[in-house]
N, C-alpha and C positions, 0 to 999 in steps of 0.2 A: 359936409356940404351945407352950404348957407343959402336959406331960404329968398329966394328972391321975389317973392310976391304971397299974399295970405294963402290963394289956394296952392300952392305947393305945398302948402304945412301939414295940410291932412293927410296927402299921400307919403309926405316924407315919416309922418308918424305910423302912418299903418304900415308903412316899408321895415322901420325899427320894431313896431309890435313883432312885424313874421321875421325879421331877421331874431329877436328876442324868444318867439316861441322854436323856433328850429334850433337855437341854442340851448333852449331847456330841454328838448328831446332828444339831441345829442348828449346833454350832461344827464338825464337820466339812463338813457341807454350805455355807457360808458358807468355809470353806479350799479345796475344791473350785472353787467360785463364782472365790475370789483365785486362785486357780493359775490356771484359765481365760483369765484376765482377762491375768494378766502373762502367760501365753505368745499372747493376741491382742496384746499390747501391743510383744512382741517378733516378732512376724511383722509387724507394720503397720512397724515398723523397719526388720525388714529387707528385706520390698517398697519402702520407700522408699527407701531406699540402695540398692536394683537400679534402682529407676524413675532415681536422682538420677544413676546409672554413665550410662545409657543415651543422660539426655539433656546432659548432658557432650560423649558422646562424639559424639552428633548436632550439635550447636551447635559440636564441633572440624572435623566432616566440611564444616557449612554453609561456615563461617569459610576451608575449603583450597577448597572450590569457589567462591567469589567471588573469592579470590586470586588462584586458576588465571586465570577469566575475565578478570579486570584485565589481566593478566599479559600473554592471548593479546588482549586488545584493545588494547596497547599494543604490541604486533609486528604489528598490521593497522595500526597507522594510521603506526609506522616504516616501512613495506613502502609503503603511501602517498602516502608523503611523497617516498620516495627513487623511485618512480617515477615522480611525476608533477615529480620534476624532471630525472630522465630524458630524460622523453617531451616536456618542454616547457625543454631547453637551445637557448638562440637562441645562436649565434655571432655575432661582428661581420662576419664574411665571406657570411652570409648576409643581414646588412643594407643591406652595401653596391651602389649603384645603385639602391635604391629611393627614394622621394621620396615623401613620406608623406601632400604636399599635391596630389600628383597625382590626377585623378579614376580608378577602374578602368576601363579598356578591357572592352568585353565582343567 
């Protein structure tokens, strides 16, 4: 708008002063708003990088206790094996004199 006489001038300029300060406190409110934003943006980061540590470290914990288990279920069924051939060694001196086609005596 063009000023059509001197005293318009002054109101035309204190009208651009408050249209200029309500435009600054718009643009800082709205840098506020961005600042907010990027430091929610950098905490959801870094809860996720603790959550991501965490479950790392549970999924290494699962992975040593199913190994474990393997491990000791493989020295039960070594343990077993060597006992139950142990417990069921036939010698040939215990074979002999029997007749296998014989009926049992009671």
């Amino acid at each position: 708008m063009i000023a059509s006489s001197s005293a318009d001038l002054p109101s035309q300029i204190n009208a651009n002063k408050q249209t200029a300060s309500s435009l600054q406190s718009e643009i800082n409110a709205e840098s506020a708003q961005i600042g907010k934003t990027a430091n929610g943006v950098a905490a959801a980061k870094q809860n996720l990088d603790i959550a991501q540590a965490r479950l790392v470290t549970q999924s290494q914990a699962l992975a040593y206790g199913f190994s474990r288990g393997f491990l000791v279920s493989a020295a039960i069924t070594l343990l077993t094996v060597v006992v139950a051939l142990v417990m069921l060694r036939v010698k040939r001196e215990d074979l002999a004199g029997i007749n296998p086609m014989a009926a049992p005596s009671d």
